[in-house]
PDB file of N, CA, C and O in Angstrom:
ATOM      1  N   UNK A   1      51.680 -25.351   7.338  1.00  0.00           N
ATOM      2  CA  UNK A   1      52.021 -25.476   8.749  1.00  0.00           C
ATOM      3  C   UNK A   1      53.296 -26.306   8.862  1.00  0.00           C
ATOM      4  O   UNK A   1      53.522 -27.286   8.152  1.00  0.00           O
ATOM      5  N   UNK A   2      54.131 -25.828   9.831  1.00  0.00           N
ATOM      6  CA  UNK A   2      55.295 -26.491   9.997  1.00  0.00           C
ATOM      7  C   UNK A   2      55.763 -27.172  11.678  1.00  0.00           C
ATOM      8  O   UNK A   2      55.027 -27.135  12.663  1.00  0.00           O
ATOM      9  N   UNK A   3      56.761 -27.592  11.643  1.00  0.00           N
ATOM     10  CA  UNK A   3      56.996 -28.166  13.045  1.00  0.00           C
ATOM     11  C   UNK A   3      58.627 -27.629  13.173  1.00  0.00           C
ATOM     12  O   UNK A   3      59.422 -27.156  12.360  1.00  0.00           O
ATOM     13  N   UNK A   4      58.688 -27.956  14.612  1.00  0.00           N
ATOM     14  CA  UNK A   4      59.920 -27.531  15.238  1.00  0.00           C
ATOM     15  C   UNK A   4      61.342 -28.791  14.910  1.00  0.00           C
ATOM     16  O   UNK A   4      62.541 -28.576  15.092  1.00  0.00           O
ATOM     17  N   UNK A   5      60.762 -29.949  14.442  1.00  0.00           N
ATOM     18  CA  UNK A   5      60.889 -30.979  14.055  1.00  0.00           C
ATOM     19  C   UNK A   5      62.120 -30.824  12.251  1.00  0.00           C
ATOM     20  O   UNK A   5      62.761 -31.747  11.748  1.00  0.00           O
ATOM     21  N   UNK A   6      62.035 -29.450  11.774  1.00  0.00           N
ATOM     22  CA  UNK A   6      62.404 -29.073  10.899  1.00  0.00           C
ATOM     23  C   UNK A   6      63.183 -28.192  10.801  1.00  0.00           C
ATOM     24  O   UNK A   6      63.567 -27.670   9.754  1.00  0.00           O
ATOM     25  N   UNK A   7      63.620 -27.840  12.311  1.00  0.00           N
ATOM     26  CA  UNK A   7      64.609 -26.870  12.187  1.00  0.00           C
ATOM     27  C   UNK A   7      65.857 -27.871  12.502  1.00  0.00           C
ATOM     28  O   UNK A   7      65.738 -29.064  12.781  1.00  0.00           O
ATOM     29  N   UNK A   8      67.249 -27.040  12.387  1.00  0.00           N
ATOM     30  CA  UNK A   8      68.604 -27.771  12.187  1.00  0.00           C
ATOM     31  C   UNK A   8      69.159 -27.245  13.492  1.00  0.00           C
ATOM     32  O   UNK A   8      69.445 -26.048  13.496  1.00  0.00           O
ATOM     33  N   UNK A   9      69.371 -27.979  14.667  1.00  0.00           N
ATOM     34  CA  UNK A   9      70.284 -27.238  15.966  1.00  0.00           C
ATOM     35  C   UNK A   9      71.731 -26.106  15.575  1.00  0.00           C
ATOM     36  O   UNK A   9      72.631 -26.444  14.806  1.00  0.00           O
ATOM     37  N   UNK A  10      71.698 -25.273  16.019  1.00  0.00           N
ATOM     38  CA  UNK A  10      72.868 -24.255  15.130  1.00  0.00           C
ATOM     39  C   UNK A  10      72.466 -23.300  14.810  1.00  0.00           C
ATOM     40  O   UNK A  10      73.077 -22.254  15.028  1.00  0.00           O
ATOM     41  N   UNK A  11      70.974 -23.350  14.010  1.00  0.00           N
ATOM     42  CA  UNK A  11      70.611 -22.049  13.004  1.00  0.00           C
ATOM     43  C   UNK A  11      69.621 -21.404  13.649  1.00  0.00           C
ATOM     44  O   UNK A  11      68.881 -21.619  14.609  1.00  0.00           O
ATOM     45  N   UNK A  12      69.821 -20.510  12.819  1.00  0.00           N
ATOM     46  CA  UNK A  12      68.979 -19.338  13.399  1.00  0.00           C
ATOM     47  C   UNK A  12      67.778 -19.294  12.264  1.00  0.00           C
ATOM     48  O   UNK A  12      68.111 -19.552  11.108  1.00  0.00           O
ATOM     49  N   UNK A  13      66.474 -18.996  12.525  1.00  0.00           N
ATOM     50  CA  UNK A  13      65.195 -18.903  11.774  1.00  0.00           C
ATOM     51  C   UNK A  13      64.093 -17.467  12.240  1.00  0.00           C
ATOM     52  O   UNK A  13      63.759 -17.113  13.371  1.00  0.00           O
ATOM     53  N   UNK A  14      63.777 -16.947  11.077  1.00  0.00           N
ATOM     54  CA  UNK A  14      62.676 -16.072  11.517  1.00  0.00           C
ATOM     55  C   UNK A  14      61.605 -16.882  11.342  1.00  0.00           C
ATOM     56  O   UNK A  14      61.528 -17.484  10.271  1.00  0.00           O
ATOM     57  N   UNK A  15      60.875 -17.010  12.050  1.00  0.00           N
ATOM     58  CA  UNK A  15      59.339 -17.460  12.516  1.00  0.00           C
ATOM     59  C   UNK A  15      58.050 -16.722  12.593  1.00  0.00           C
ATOM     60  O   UNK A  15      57.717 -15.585  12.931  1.00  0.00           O
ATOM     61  N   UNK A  16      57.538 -17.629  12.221  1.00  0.00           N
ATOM     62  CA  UNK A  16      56.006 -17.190  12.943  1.00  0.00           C
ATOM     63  C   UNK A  16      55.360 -18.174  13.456  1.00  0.00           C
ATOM     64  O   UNK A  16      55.192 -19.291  12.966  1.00  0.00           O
ATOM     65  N   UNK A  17      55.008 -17.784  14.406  1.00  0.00           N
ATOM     66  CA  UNK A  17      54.499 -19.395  15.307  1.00  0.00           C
ATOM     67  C   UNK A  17      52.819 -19.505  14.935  1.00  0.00           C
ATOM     68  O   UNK A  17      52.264 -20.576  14.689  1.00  0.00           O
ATOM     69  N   UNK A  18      52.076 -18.059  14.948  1.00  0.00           N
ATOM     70  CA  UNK A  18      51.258 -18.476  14.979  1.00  0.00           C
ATOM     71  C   UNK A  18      50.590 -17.490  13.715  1.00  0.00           C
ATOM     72  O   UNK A  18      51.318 -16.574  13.333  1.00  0.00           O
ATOM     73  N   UNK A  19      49.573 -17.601  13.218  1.00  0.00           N
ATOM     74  CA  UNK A  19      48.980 -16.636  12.496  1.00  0.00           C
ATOM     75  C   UNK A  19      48.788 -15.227  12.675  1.00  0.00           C
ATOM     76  O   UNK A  19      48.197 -14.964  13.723  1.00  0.00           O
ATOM     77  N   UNK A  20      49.102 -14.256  11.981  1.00  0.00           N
ATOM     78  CA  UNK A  20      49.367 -12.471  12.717  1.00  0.00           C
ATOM     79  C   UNK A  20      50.333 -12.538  13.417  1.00  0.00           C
ATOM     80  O   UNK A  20      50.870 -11.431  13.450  1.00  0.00           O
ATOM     81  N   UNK A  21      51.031 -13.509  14.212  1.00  0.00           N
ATOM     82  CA  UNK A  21      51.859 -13.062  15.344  1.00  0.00           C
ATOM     83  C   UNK A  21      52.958 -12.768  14.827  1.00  0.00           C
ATOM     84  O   UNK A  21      53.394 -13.211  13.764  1.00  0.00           O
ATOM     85  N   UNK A  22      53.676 -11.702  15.834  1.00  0.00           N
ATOM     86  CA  UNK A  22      54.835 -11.242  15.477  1.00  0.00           C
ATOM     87  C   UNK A  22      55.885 -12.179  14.909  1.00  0.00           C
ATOM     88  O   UNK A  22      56.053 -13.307  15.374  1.00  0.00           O
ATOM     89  N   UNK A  23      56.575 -11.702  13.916  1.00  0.00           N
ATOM     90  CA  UNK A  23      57.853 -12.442  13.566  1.00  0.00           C
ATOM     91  C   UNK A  23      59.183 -12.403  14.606  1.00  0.00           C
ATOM     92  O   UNK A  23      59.837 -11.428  14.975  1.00  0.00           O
ATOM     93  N   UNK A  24      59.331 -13.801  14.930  1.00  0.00           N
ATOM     94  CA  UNK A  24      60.973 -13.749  15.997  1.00  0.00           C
ATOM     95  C   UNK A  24      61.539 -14.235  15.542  1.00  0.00           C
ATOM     96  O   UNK A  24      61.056 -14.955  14.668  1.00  0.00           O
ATOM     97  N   UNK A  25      63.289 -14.249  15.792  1.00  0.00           N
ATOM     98  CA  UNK A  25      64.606 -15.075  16.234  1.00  0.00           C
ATOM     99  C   UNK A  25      64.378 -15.959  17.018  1.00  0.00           C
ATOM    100  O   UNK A  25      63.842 -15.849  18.120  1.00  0.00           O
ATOM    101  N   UNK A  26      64.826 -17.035  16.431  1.00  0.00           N
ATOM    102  CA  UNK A  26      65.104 -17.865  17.231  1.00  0.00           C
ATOM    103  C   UNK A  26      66.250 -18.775  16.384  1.00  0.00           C
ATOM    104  O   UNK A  26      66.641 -18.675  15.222  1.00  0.00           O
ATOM    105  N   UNK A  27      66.633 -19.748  17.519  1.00  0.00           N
ATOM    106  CA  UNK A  27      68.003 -20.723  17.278  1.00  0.00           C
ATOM    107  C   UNK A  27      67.380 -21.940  17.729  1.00  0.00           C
ATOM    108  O   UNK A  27      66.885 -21.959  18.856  1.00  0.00           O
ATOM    109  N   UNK A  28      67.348 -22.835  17.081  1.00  0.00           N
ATOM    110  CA  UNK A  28      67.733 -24.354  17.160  1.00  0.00           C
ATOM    111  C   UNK A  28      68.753 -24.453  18.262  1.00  0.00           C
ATOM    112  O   UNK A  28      69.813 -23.998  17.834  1.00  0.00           O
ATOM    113  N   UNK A  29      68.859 -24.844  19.452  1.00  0.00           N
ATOM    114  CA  UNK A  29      69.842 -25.195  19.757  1.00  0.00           C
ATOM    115  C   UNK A  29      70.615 -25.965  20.495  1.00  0.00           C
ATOM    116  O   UNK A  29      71.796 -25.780  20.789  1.00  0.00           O
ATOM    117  N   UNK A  30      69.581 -27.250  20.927  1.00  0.00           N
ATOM    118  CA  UNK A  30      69.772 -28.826  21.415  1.00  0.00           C
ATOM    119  C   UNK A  30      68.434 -29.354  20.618  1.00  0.00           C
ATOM    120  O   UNK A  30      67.413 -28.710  20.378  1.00  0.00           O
ATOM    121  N   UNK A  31      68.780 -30.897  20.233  1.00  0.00           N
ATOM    122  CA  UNK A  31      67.894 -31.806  19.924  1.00  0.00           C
ATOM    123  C   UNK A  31      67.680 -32.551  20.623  1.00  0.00           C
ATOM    124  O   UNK A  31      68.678 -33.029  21.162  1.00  0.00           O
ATOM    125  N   UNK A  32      66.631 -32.987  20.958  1.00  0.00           N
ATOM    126  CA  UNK A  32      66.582 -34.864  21.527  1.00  0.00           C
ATOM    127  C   UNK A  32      66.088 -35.410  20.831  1.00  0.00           C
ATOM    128  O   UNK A  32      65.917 -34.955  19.701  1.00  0.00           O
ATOM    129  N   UNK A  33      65.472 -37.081  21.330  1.00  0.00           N
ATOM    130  CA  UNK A  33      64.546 -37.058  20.851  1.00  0.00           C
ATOM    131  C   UNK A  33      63.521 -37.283  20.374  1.00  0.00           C
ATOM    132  O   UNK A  33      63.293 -38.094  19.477  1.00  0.00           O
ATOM    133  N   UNK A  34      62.522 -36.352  21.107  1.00  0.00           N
ATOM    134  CA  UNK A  34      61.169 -35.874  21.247  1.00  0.00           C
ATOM    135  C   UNK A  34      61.144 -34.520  21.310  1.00  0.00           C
ATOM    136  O   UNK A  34      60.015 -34.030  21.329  1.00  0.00           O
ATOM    137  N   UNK A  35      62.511 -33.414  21.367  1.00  0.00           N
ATOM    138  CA  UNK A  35      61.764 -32.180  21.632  1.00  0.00           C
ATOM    139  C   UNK A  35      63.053 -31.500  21.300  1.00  0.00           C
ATOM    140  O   UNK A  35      63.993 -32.292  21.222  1.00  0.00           O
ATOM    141  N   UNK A  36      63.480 -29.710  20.989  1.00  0.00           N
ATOM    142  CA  UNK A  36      63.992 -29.016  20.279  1.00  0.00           C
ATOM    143  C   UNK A  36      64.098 -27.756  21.604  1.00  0.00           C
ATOM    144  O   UNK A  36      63.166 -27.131  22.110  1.00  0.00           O
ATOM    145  N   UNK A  37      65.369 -27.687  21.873  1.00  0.00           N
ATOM    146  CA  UNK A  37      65.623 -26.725  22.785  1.00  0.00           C
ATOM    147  C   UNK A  37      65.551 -25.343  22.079  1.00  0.00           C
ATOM    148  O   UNK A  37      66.000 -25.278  20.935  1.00  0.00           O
ATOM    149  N   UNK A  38      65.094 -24.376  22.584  1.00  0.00           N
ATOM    150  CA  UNK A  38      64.175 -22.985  21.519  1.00  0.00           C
ATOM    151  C   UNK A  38      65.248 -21.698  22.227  1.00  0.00           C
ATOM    152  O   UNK A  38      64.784 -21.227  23.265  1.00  0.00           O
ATOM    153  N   UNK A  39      66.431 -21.177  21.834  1.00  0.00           N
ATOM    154  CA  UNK A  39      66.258 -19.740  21.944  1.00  0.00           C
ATOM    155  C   UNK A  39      65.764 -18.592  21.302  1.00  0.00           C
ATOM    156  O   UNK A  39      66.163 -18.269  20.183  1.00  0.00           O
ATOM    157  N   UNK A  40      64.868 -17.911  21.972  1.00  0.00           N
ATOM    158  CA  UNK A  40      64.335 -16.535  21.539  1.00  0.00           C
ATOM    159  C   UNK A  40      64.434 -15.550  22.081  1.00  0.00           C
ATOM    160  O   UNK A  40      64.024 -15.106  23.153  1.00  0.00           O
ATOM    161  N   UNK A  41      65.148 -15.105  21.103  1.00  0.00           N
ATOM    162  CA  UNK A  41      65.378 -13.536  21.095  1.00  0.00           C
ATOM    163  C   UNK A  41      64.310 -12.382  20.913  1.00  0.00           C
ATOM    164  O   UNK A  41      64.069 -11.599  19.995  1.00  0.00           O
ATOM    165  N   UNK A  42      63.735 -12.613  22.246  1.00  0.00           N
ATOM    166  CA  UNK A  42      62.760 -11.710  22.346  1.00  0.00           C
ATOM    167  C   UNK A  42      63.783 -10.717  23.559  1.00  0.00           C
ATOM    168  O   UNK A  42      64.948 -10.730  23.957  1.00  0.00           O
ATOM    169  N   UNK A  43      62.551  -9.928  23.806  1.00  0.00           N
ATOM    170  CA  UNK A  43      63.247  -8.784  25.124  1.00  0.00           C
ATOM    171  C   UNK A  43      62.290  -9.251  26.364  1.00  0.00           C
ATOM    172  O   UNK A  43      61.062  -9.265  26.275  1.00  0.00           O
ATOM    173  N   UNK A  44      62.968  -9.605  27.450  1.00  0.00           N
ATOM    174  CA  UNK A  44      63.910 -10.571  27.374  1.00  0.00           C
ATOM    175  C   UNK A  44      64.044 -11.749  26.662  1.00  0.00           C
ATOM    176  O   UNK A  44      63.074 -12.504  26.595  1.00  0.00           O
ATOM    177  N   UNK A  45      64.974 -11.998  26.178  1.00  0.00           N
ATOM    178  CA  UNK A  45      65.709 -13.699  25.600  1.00  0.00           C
ATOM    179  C   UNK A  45      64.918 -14.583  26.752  1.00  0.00           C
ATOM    180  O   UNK A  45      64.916 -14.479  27.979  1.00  0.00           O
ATOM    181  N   UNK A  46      64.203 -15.557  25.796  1.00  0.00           N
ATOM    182  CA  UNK A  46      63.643 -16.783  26.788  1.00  0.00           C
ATOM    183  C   UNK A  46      64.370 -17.938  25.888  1.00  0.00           C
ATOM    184  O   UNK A  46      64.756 -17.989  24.720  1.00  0.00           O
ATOM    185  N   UNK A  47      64.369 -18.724  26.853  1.00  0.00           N
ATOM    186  CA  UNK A  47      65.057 -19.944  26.123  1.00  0.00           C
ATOM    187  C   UNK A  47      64.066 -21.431  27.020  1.00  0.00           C
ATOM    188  O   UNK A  47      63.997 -21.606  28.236  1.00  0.00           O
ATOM    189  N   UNK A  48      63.398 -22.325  25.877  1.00  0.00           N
ATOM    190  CA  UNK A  48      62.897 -23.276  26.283  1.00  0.00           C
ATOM    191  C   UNK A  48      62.820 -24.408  25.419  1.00  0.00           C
ATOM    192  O   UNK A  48      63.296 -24.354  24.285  1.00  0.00           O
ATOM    193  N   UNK A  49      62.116 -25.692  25.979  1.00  0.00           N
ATOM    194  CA  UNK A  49      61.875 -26.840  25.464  1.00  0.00           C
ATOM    195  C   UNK A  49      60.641 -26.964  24.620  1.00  0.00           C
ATOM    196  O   UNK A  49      59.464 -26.852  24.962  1.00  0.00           O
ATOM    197  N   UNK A  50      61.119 -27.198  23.539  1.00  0.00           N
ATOM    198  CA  UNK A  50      59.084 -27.674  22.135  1.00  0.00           C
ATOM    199  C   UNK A  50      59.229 -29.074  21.919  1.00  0.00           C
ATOM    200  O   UNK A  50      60.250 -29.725  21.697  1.00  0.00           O
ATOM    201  N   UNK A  51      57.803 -29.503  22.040  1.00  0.00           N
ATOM    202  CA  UNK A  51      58.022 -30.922  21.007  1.00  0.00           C
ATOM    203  C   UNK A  51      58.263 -30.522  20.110  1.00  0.00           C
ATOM    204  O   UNK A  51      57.988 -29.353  19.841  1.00  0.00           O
ATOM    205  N   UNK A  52      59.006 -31.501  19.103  1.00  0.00           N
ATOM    206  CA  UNK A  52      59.334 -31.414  17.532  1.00  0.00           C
ATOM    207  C   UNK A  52      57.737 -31.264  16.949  1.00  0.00           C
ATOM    208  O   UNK A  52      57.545 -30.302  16.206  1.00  0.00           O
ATOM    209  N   UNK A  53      56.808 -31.984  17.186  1.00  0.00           N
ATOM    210  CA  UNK A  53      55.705 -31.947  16.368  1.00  0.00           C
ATOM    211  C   UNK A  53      54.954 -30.601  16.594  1.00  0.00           C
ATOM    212  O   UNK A  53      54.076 -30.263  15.800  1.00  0.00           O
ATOM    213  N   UNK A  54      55.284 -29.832  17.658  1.00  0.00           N
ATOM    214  CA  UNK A  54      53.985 -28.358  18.087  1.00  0.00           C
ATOM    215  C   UNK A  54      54.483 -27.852  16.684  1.00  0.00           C
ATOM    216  O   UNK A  54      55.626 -27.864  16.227  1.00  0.00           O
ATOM    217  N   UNK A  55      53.319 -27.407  16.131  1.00  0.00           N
ATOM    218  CA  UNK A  55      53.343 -25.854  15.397  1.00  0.00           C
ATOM    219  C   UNK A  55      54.380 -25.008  15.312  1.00  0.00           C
ATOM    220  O   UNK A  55      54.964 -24.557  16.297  1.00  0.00           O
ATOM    221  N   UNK A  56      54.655 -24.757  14.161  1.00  0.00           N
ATOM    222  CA  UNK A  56      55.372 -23.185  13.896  1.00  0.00           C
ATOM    223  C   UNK A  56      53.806 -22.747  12.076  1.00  0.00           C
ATOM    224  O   UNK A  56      53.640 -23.505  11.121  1.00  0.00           O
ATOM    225  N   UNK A  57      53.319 -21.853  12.228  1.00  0.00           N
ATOM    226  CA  UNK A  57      52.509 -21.490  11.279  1.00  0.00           C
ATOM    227  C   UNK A  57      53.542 -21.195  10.053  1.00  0.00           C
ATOM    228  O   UNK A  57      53.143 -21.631   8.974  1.00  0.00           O
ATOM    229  N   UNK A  58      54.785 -20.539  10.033  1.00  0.00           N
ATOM    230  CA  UNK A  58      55.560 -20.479   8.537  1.00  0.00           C
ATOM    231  C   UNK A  58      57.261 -19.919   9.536  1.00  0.00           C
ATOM    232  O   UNK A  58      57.477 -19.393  10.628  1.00  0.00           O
ATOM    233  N   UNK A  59      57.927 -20.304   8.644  1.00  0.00           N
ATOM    234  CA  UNK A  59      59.539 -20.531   8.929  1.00  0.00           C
ATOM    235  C   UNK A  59      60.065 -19.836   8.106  1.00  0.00           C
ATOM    236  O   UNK A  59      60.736 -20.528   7.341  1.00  0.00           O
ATOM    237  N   UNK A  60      60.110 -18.357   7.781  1.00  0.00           N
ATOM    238  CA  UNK A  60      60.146 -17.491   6.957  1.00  0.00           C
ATOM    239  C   UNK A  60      61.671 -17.478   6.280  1.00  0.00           C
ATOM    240  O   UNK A  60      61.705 -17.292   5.064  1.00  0.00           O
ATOM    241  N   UNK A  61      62.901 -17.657   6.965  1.00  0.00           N
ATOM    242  CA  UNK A  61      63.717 -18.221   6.390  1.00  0.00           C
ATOM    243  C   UNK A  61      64.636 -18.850   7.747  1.00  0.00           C
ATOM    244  O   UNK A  61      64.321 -18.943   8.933  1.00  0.00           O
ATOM    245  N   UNK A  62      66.135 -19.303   6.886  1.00  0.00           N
ATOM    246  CA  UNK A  62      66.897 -19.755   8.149  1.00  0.00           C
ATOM    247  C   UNK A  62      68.041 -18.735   7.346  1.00  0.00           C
ATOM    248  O   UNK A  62      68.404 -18.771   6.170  1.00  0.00           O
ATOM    249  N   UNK A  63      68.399 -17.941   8.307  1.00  0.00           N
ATOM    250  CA  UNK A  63      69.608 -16.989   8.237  1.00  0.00           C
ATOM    251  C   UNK A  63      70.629 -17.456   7.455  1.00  0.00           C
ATOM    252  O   UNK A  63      70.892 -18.637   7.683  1.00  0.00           O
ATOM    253  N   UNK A  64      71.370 -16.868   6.512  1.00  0.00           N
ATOM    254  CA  UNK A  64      73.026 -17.809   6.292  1.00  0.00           C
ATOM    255  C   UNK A  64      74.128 -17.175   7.651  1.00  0.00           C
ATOM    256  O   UNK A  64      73.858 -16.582   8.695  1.00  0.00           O
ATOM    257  N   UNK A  65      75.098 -17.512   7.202  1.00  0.00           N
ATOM    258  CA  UNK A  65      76.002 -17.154   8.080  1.00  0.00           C
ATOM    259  C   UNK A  65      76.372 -16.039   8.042  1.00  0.00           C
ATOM    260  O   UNK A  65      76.546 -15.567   9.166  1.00  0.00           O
ATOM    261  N   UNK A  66      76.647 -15.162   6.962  1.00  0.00           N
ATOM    262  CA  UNK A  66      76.940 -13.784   6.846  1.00  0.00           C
ATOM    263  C   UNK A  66      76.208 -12.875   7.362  1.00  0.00           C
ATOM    264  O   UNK A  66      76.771 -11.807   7.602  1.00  0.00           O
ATOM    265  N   UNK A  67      74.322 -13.048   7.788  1.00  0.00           N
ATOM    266  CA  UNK A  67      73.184 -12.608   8.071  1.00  0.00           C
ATOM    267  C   UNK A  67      73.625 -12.554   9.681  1.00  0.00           C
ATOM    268  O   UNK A  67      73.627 -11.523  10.354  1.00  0.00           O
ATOM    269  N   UNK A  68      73.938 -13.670  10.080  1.00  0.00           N
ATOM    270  CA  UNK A  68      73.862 -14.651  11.264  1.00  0.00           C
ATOM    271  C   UNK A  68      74.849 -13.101  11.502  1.00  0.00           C
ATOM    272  O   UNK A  68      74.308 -12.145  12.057  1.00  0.00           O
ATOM    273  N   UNK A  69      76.180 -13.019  11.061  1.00  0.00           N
ATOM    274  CA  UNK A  69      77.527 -12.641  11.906  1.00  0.00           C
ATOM    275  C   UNK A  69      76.694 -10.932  11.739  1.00  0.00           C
ATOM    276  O   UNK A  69      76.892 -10.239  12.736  1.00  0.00           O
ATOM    277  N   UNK A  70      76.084 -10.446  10.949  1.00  0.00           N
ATOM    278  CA  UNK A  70      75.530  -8.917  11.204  1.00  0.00           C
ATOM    279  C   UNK A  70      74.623  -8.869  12.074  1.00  0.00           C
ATOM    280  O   UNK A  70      74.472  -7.850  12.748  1.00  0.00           O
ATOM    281  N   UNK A  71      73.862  -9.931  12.228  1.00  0.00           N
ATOM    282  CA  UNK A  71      72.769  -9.483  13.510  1.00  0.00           C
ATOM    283  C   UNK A  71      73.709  -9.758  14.693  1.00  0.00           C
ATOM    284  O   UNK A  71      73.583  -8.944  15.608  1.00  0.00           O
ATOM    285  N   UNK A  72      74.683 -10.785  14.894  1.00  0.00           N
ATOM    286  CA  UNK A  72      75.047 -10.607  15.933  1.00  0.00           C
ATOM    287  C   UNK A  72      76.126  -9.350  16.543  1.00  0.00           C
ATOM    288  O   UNK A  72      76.298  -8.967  17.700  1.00  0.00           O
ATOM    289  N   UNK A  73      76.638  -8.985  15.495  1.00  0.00           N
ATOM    290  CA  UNK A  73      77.479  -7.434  15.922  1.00  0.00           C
ATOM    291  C   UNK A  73      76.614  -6.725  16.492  1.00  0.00           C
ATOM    292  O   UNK A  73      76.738  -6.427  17.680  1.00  0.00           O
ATOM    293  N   UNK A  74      75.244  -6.193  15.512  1.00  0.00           N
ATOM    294  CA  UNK A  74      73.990  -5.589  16.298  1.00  0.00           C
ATOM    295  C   UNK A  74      73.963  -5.809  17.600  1.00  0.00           C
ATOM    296  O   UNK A  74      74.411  -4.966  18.377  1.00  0.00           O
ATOM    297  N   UNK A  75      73.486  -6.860  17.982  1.00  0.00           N
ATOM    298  CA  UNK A  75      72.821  -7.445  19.357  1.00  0.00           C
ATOM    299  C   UNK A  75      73.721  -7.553  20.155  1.00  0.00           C
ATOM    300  O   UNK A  75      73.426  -7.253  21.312  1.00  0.00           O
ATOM    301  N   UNK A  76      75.061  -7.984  19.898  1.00  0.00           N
ATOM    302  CA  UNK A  76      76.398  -7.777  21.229  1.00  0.00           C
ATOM    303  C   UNK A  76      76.349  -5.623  21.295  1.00  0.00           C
ATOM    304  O   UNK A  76      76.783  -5.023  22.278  1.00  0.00           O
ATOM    305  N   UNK A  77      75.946  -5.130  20.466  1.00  0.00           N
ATOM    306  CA  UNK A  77      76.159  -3.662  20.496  1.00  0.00           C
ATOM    307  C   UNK A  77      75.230  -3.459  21.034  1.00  0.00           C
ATOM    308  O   UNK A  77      75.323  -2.715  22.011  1.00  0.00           O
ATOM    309  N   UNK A  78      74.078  -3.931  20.725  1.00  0.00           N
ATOM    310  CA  UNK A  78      73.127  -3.092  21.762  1.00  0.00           C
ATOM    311  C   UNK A  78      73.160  -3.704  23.576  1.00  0.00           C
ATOM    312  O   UNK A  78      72.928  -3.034  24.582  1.00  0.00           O
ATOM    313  N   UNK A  79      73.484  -4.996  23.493  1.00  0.00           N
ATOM    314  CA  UNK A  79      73.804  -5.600  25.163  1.00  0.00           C
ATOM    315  C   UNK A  79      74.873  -4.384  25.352  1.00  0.00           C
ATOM    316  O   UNK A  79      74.556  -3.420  26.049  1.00  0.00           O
ATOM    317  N   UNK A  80      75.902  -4.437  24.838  1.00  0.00           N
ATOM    318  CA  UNK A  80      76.936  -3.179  25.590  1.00  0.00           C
ATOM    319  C   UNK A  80      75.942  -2.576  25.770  1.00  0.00           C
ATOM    320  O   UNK A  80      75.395  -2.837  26.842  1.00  0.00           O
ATOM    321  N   UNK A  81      75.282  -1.585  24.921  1.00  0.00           N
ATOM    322  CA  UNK A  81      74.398  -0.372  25.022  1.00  0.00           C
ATOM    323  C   UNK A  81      73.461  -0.235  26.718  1.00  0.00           C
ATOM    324  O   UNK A  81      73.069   0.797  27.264  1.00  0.00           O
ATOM    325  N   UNK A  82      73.354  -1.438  27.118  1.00  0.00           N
ATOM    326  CA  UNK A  82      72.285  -1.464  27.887  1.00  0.00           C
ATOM    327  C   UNK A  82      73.318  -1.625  29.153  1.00  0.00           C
ATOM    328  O   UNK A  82      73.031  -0.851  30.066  1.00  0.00           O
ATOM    329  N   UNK A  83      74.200  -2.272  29.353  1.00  0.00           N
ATOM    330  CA  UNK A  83      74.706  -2.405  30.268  1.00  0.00           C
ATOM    331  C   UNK A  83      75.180  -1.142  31.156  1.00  0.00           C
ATOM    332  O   UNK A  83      75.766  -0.133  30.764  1.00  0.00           O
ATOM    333  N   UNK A  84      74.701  -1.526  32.651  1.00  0.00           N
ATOM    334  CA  UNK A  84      74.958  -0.499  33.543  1.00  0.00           C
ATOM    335  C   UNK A  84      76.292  -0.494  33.556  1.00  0.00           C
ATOM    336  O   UNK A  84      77.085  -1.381  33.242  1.00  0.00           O
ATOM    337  N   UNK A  85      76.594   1.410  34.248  1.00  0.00           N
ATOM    338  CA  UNK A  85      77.869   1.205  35.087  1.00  0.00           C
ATOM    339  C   UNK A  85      77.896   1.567  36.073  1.00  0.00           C
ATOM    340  O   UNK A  85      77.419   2.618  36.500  1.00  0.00           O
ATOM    341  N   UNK A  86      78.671   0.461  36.832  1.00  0.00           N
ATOM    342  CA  UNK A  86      78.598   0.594  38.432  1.00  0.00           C
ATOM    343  C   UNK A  86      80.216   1.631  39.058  1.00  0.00           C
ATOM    344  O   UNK A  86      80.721   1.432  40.163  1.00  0.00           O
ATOM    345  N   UNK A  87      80.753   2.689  38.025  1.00  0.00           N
ATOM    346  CA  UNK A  87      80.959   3.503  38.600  1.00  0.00           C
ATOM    347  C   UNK A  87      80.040   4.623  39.420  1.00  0.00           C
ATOM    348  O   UNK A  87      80.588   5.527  40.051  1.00  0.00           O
TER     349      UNK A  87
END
């Protein structure tokens, strides 16, 4: 079992928070401190506040940067993809 307490603000981590549960994205991406600002890249992207001490069940890895810059080409391609046009 792990904590939120162990991630690095910046990076990106696949997770599992809880046992069976789906694997997500997420980013580290404010510290305080008592608690770890959370983006997840779910559909929709939620973005919130954890204590450092709650649970993560396993932290499957933390992305490098080269990982980091291909998922994000993906994910800016598929936001174009989705975006309306208001012609």
């Amino acid at each position: 079992m792990y904590t939120y307490a162990l991630l690095e603000p910046g990076c990106y981590y696949l997770v599992q928070e809880k046992i069976n549960s789906p694997i997500s994205l997420i980013k580290a991406t404010v510290e305080s401190d008592v608690c770890m600002f959370i983006t997840r890249y779910d559909e929709p992207m939620v973005t919130e506040w954890k204590k450092k001490n709650d649970p993560i069940h396993d932290i499957l890895e933390c992305l490098t940067d080269d990982t980091t810059r291909e998922w994000e080409k993906y994910y800016n391609s598929e936001d174009a993809y989705y975006e309306e046009d208001d012609e």
